[in-house]
LUMLUMDREN-2810 file (N, C-alpha, C; in Angstrom, 1 decimal):
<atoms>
<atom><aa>X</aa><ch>A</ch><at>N</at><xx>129.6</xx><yy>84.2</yy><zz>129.2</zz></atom>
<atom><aa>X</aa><ch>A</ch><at>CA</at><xx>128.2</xx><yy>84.4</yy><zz>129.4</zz></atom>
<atom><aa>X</aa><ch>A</ch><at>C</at><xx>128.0</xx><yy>85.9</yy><zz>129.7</zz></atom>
<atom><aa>X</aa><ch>A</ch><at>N</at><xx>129.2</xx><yy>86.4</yy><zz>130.3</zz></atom>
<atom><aa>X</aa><ch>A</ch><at>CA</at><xx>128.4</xx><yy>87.9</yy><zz>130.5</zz></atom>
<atom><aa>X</aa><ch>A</ch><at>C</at><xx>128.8</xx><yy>89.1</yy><zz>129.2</zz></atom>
<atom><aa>X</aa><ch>A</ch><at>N</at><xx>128.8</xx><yy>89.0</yy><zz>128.8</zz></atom>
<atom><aa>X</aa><ch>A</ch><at>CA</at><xx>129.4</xx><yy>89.2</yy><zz>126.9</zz></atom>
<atom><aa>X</aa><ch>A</ch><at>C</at><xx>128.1</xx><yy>88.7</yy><zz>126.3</zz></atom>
<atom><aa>X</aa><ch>A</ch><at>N</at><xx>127.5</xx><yy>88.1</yy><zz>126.6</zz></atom>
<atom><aa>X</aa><ch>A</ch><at>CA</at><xx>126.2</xx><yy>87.5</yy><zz>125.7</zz></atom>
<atom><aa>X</aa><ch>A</ch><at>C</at><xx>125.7</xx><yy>88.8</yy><zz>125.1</zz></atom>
<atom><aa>X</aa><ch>A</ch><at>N</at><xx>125.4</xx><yy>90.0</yy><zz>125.8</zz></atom>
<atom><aa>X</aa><ch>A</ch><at>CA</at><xx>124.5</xx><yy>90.8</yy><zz>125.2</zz></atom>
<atom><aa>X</aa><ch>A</ch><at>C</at><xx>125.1</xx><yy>91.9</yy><zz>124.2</zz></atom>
<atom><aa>X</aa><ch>A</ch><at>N</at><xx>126.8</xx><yy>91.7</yy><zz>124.4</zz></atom>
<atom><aa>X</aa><ch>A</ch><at>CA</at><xx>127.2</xx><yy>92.2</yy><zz>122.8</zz></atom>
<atom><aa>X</aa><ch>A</ch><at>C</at><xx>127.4</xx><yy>91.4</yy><zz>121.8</zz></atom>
<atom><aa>X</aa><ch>A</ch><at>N</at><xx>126.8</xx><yy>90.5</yy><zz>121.9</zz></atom>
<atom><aa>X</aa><ch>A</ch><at>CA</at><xx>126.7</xx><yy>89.9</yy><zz>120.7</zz></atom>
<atom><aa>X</aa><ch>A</ch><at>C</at><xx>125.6</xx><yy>90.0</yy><zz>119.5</zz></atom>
<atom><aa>X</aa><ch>A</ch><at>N</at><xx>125.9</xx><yy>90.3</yy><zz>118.4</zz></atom>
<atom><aa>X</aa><ch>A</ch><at>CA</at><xx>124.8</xx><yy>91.1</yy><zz>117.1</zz></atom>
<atom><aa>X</aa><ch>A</ch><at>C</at><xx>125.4</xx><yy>90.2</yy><zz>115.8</zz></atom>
<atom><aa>X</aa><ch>A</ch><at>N</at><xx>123.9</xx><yy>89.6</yy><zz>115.6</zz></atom>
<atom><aa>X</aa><ch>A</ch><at>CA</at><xx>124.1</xx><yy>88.9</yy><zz>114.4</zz></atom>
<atom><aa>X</aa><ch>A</ch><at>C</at><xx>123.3</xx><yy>89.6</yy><zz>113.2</zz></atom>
<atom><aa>X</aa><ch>A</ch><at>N</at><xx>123.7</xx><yy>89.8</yy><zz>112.2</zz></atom>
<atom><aa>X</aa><ch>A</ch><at>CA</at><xx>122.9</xx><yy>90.6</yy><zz>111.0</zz></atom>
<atom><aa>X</aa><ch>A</ch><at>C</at><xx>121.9</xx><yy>90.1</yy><zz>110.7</zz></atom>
<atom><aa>X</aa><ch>A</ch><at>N</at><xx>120.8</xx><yy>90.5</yy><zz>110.5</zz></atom>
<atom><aa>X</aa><ch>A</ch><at>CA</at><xx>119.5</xx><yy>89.8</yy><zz>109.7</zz></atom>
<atom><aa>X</aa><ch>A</ch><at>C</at><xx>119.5</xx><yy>90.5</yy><zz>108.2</zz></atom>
<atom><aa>X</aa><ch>A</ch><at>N</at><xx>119.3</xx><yy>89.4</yy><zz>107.5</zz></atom>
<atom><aa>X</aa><ch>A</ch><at>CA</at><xx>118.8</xx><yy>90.3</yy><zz>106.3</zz></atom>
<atom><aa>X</aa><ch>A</ch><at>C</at><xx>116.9</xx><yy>90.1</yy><zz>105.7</zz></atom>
<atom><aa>X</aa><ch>A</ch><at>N</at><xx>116.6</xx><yy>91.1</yy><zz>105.9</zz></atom>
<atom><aa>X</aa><ch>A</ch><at>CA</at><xx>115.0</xx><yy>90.9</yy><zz>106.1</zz></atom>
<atom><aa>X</aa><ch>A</ch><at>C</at><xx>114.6</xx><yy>91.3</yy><zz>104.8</zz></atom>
<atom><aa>X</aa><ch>A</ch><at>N</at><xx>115.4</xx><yy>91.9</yy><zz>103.5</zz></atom>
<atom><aa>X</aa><ch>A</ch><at>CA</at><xx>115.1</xx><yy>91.5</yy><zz>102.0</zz></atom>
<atom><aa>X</aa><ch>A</ch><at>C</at><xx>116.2</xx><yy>90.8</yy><zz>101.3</zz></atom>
<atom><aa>X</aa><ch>A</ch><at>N</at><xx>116.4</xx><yy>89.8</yy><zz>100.0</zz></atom>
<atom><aa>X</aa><ch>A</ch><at>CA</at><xx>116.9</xx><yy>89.4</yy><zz>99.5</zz></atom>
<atom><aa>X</aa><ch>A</ch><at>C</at><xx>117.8</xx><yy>90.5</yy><zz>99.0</zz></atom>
<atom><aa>X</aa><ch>A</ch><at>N</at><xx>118.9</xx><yy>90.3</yy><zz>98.2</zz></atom>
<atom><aa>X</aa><ch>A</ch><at>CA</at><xx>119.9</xx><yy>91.2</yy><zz>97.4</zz></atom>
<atom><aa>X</aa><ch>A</ch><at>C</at><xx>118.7</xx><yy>91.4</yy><zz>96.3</zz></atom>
<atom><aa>X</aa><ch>A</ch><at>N</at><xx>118.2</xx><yy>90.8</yy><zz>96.1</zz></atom>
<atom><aa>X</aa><ch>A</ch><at>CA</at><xx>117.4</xx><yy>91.3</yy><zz>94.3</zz></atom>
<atom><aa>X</aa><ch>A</ch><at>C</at><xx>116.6</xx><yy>92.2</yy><zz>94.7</zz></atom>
<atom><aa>X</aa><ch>A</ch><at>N</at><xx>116.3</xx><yy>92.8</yy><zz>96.0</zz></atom>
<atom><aa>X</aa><ch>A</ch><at>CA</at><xx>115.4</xx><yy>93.9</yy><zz>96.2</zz></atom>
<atom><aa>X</aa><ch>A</ch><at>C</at><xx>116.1</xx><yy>95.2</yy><zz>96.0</zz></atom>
<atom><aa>X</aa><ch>A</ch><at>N</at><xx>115.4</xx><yy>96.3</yy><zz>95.1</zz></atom>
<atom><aa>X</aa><ch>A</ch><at>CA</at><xx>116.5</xx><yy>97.0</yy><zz>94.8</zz></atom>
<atom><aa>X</aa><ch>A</ch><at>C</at><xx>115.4</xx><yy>98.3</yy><zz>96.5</zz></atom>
<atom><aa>X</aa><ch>A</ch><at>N</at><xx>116.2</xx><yy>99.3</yy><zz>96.5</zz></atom>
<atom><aa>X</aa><ch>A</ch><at>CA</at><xx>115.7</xx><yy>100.7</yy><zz>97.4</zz></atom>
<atom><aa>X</aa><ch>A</ch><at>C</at><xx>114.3</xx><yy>100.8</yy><zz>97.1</zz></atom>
<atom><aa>X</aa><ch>A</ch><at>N</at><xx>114.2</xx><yy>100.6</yy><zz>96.1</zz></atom>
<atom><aa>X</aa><ch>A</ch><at>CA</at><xx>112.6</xx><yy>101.4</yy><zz>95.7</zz></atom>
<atom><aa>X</aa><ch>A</ch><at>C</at><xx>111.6</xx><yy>100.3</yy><zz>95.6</zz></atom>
<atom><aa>X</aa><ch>A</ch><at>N</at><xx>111.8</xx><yy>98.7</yy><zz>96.1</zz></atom>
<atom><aa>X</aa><ch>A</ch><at>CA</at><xx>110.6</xx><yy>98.0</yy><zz>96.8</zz></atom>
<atom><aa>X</aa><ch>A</ch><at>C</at><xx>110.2</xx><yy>98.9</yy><zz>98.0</zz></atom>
<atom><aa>X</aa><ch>A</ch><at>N</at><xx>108.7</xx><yy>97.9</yy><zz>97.8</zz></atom>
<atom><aa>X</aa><ch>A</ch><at>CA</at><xx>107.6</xx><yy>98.4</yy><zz>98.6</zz></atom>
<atom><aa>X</aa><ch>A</ch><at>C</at><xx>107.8</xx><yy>97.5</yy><zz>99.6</zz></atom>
<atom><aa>X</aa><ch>A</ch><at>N</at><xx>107.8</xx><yy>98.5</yy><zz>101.0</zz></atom>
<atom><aa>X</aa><ch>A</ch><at>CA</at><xx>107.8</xx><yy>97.6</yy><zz>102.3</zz></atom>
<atom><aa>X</aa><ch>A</ch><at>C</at><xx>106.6</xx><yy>97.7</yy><zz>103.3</zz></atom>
<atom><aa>X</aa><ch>A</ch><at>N</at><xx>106.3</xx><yy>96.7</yy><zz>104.0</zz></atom>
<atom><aa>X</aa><ch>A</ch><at>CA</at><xx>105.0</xx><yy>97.2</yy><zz>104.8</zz></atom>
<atom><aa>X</aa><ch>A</ch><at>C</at><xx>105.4</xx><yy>96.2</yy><zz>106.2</zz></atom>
<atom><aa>X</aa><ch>A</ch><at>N</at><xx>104.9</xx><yy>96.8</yy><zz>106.8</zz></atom>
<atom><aa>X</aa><ch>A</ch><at>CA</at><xx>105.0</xx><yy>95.7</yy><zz>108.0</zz></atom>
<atom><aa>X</aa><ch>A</ch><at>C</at><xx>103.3</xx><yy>95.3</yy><zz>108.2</zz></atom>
<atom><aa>X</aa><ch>A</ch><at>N</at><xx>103.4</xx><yy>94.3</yy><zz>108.7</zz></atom>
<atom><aa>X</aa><ch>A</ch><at>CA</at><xx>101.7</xx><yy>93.3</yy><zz>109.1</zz></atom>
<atom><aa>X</aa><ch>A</ch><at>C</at><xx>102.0</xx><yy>92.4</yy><zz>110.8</zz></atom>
<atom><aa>X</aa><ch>A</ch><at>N</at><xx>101.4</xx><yy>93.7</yy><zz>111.5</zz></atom>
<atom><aa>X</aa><ch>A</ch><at>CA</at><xx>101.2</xx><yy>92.9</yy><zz>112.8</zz></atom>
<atom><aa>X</aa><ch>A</ch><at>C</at><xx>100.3</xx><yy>92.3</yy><zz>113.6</zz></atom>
<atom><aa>X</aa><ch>A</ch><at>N</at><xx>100.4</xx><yy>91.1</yy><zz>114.2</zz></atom>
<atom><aa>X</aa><ch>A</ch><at>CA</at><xx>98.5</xx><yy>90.1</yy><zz>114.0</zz></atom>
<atom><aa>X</aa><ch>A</ch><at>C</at><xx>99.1</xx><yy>90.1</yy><zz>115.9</zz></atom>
<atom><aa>X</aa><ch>A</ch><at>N</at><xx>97.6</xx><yy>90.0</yy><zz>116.7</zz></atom>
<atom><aa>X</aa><ch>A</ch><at>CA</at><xx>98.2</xx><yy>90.0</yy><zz>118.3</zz></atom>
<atom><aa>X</aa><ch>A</ch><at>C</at><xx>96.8</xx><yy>89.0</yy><zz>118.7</zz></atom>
<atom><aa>X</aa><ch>A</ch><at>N</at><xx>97.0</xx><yy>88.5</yy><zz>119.6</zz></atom>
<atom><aa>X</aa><ch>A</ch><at>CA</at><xx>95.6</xx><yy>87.9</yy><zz>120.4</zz></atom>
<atom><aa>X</aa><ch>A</ch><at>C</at><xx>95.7</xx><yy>87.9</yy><zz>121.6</zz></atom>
<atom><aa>X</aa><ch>A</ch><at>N</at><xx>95.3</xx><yy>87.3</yy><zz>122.2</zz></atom>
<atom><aa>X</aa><ch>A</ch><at>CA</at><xx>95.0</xx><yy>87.4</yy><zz>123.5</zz></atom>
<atom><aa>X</aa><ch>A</ch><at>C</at><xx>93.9</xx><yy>87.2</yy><zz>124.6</zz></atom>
<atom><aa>X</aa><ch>A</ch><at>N</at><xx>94.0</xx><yy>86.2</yy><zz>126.1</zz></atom>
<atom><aa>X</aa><ch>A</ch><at>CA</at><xx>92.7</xx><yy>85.7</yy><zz>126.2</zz></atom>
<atom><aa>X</aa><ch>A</ch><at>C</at><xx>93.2</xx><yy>85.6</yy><zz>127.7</zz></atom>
<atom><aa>X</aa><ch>A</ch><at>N</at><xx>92.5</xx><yy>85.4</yy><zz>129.0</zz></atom>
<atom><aa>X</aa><ch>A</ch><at>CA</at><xx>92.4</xx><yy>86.2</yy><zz>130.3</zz></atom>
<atom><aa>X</aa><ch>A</ch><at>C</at><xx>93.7</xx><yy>85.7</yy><zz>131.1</zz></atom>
<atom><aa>X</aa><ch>A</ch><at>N</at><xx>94.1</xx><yy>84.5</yy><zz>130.3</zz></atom>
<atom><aa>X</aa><ch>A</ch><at>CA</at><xx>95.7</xx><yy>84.1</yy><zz>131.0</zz></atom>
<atom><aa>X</aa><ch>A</ch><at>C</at><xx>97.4</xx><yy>84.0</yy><zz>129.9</zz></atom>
<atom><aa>X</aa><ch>A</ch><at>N</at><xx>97.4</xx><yy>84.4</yy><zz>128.6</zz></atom>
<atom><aa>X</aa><ch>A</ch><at>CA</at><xx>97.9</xx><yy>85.1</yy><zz>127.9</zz></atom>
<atom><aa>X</aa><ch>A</ch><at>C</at><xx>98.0</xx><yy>85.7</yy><zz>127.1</zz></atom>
<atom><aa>X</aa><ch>A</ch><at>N</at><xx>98.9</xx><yy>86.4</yy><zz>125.6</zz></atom>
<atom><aa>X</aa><ch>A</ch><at>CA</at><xx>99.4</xx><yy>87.0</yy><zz>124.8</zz></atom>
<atom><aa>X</aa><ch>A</ch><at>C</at><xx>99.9</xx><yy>86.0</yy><zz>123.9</zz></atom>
<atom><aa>X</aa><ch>A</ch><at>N</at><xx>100.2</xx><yy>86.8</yy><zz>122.4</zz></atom>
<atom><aa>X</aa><ch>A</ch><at>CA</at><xx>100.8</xx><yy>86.7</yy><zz>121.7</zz></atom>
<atom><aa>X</aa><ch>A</ch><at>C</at><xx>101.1</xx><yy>87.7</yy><zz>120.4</zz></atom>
<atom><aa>X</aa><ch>A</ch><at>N</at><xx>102.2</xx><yy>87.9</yy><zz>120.0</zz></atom>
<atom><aa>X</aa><ch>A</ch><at>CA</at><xx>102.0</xx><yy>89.2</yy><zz>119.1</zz></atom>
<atom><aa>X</aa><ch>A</ch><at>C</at><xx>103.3</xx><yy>88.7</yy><zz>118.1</zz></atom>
<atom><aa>X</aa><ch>A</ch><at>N</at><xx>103.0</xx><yy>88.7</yy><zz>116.6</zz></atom>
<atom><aa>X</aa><ch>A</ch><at>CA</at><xx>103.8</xx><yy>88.8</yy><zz>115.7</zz></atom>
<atom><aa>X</aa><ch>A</ch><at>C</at><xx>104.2</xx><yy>89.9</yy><zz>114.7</zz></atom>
<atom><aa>X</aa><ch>A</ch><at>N</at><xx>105.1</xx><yy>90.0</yy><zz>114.2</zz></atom>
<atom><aa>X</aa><ch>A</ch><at>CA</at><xx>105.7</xx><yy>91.1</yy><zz>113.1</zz></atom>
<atom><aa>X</aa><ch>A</ch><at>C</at><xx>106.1</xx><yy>90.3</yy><zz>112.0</zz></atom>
<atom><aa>X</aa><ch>A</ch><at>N</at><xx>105.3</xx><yy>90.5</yy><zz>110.6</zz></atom>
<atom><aa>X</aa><ch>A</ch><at>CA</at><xx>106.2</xx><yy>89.9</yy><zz>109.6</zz></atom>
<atom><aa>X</aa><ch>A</ch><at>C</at><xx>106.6</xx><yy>91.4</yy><zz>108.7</zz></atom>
<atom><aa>X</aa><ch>A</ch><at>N</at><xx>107.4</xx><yy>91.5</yy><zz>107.6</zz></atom>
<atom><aa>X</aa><ch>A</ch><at>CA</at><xx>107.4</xx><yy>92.6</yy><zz>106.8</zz></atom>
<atom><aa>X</aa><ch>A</ch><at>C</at><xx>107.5</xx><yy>91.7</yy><zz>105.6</zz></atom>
<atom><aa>X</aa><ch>A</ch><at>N</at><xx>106.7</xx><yy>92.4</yy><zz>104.9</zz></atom>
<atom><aa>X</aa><ch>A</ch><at>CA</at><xx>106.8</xx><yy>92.0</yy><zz>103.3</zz></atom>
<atom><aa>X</aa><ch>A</ch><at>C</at><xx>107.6</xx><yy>93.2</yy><zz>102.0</zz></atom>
<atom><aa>X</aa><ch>A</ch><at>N</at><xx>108.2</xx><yy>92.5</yy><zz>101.8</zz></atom>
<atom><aa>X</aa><ch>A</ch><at>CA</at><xx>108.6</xx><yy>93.4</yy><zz>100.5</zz></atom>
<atom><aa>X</aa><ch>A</ch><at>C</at><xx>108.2</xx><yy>93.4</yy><zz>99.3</zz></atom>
<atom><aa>X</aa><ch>A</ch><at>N</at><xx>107.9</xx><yy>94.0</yy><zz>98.3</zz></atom>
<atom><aa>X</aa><ch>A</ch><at>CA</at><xx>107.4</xx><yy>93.7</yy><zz>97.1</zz></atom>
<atom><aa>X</aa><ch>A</ch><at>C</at><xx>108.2</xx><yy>94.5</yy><zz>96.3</zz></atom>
<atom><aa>X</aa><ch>A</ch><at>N</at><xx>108.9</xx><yy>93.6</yy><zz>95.1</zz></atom>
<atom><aa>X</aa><ch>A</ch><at>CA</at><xx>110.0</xx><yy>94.6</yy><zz>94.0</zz></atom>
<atom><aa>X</aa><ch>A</ch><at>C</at><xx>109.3</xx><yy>94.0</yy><zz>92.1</zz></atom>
<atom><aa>X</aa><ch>A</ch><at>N</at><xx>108.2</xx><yy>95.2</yy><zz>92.2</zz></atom>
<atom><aa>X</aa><ch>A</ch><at>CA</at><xx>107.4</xx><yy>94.2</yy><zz>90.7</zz></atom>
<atom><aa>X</aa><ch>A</ch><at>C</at><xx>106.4</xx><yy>93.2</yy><zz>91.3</zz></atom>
<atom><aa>X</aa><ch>A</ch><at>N</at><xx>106.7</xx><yy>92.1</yy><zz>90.6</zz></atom>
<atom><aa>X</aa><ch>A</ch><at>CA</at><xx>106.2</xx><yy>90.8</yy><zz>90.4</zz></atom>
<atom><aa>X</aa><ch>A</ch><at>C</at><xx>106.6</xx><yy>90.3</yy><zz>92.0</zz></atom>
<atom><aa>X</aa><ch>A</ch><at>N</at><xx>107.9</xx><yy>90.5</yy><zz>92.6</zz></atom>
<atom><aa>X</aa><ch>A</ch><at>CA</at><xx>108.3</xx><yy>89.5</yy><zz>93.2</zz></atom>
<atom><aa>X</aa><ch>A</ch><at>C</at><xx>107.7</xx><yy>89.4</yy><zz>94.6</zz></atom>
<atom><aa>X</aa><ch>A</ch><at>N</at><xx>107.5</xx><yy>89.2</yy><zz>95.6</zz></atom>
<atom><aa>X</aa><ch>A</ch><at>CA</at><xx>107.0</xx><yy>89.2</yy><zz>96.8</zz></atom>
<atom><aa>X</aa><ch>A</ch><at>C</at><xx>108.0</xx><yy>88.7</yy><zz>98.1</zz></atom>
<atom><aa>X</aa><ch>A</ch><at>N</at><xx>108.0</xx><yy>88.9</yy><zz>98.9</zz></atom>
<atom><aa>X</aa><ch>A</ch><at>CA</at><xx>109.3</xx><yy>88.3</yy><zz>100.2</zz></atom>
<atom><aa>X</aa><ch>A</ch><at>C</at><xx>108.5</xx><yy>89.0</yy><zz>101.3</zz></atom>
<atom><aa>X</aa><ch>A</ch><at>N</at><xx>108.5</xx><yy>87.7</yy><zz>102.1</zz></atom>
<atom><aa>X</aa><ch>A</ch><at>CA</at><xx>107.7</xx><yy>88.2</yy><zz>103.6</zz></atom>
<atom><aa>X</aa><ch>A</ch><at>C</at><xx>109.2</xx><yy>87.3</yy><zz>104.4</zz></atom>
<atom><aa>X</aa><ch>A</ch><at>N</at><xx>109.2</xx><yy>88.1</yy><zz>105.5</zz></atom>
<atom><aa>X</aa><ch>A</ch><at>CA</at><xx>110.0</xx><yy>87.6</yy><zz>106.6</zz></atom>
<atom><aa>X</aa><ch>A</ch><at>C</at><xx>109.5</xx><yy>87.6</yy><zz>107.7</zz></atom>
<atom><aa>X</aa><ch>A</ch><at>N</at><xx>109.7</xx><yy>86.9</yy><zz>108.9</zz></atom>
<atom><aa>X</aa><ch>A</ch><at>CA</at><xx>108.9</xx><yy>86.8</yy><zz>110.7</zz></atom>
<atom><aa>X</aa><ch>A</ch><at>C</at><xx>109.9</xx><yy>88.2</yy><zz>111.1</zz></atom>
<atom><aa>X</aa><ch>A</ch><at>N</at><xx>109.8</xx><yy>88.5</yy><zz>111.9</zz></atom>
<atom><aa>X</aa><ch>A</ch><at>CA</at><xx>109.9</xx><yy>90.5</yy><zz>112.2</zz></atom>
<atom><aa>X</aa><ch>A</ch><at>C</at><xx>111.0</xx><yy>89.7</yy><zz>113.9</zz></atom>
<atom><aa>X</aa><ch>A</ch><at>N</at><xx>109.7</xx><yy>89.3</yy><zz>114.4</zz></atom>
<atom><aa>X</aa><ch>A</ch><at>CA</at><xx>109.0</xx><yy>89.6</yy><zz>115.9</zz></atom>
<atom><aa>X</aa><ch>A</ch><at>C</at><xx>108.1</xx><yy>88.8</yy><zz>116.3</zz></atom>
<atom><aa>X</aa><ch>A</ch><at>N</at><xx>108.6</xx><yy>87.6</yy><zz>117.6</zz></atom>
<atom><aa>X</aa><ch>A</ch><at>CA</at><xx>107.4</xx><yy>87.1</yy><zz>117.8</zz></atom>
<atom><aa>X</aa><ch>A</ch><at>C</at><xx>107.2</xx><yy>86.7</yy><zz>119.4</zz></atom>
</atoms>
């Protein structure tokens, strides 16, 4: 357990068919009301036609 925080797992947040020159954007939505929060991150990639959104952050 004390080792837990070097532990790193890879994310892959575009597919392999995304080549460098997709378009990336991030979209972040928040709310919030007098007893809590909430805030998400998705990123979308777009390569042409194809579209890929992934959760970021939440």
């Amino acid at each position: 357990l004390q080792k837990v925080n070097q532990i790193l797992i890879p994310r892959c947040y575009c597919p392999d068919l995304f080549t460098d020159e997709a378009e990336i954007e991030l979209h972040t939505f928040g709310d919030e009301s007098e007893n809590a929060y909430g805030i998400c991150i998705y990123m979308k990639c777009r390569n042409g036609e194809q579209i890929y959104s992934t959760l970021i952050a939440s």
